[in-house]
C-alpha positions in Angstrom: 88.5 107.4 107.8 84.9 108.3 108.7 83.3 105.5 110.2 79.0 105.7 111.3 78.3 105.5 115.0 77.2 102.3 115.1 79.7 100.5 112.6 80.7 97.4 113.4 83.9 98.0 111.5 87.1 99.5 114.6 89.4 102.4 114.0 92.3 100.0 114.6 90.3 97.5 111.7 90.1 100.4 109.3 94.1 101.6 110.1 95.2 97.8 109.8 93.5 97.8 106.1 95.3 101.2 105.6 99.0 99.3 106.7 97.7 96.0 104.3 96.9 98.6 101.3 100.4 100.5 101.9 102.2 97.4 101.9 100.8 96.2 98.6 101.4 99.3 96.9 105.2 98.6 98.0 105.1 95.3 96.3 103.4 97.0 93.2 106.0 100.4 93.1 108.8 97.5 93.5 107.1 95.4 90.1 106.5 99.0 88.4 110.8 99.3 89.1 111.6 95.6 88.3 109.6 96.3 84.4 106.7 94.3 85.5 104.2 95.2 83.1 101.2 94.4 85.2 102.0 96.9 87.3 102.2 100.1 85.1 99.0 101.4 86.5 100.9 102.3 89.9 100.9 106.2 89.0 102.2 107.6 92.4 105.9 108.7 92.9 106.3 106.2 95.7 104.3 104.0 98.2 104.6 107.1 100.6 101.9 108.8 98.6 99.6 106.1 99.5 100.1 106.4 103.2 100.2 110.3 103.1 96.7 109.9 101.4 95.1 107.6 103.7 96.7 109.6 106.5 94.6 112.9 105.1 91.7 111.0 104.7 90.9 111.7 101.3 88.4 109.9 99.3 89.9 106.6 97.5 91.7 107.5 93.9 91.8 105.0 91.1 95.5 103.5 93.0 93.4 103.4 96.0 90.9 101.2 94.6 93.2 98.8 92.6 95.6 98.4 95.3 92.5 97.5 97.9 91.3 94.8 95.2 95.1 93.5 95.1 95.7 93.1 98.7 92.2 91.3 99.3 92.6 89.3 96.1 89.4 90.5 94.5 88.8 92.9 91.5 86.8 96.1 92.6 83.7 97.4 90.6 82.6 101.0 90.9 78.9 101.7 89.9 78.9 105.8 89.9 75.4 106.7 90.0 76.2 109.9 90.8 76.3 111.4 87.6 73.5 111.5 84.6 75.0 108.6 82.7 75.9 105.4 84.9 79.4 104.6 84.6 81.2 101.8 85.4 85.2 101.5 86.6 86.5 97.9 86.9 89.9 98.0 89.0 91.9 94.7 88.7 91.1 91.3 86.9 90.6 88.7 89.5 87.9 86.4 88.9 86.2 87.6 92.6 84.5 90.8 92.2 83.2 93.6 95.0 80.9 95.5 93.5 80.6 99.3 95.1 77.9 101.5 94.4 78.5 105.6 94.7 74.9 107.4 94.6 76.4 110.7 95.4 79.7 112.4 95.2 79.9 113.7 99.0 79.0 110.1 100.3 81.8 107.1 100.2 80.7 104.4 98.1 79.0 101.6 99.8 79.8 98.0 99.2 76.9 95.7 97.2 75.9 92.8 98.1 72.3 92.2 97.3 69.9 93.2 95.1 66.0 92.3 95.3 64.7 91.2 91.7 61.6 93.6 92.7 
């Protein structure tokens, strides 16, 4: 993953989130085998995929997303400003919510966590 200069957020931080992600999406693909219903969403062929896709450092797909919000316990919120209509994406149902905001498609989203009234 790209990370700024000055981040205060490690390589080794950003690879251990990668390993927490992976291993959630094996407890998922397992659910998704076992008939769990909750876990039809889990669209990739094995939890493989998600590692070979953090590996190539592609931007975060809709498993991505949900499986980040269901290893931290938190639903994830995607505000896409990037296109002429707002849209909205809401992965997971967990009372806790992380709201993201993407104002452009070439940049990663960018976690919200205040905004001024003015």
């Amino acid at each position: 993953m790209n990370l700024l200069p000055l981040s205060p957020v490690s390589e080794a931080q950003t690879r251990g989130l990668a390993l927490l992600v992976v291993l959630a999406a094996r407890d998922v693909y397992n659910g998704k085998l076992n008939g769990d219903p909750s876990c039809s969403w889990f669209t990739k062929d094995s939890p493989v995929d998600v590692m070979t896709h953090f590996e190539r450092n592609l931007p975060l797909d809709e498993t991505c997303w949900r499986l980040l919000g269901n290893c931290c316990d938190v639903a994830v919120e995607l505000q896409d400003l990037s296109t002429d209509h707002i849209q909205t994406y809401r992965f997971g149902a967990a009372p806790k919510c992380i709201t993201w905001l993407r104002v452009s498609k070439t940049s990663a989203p960018q976690p919200l966590f205040y905004v001024p009234d003015d």
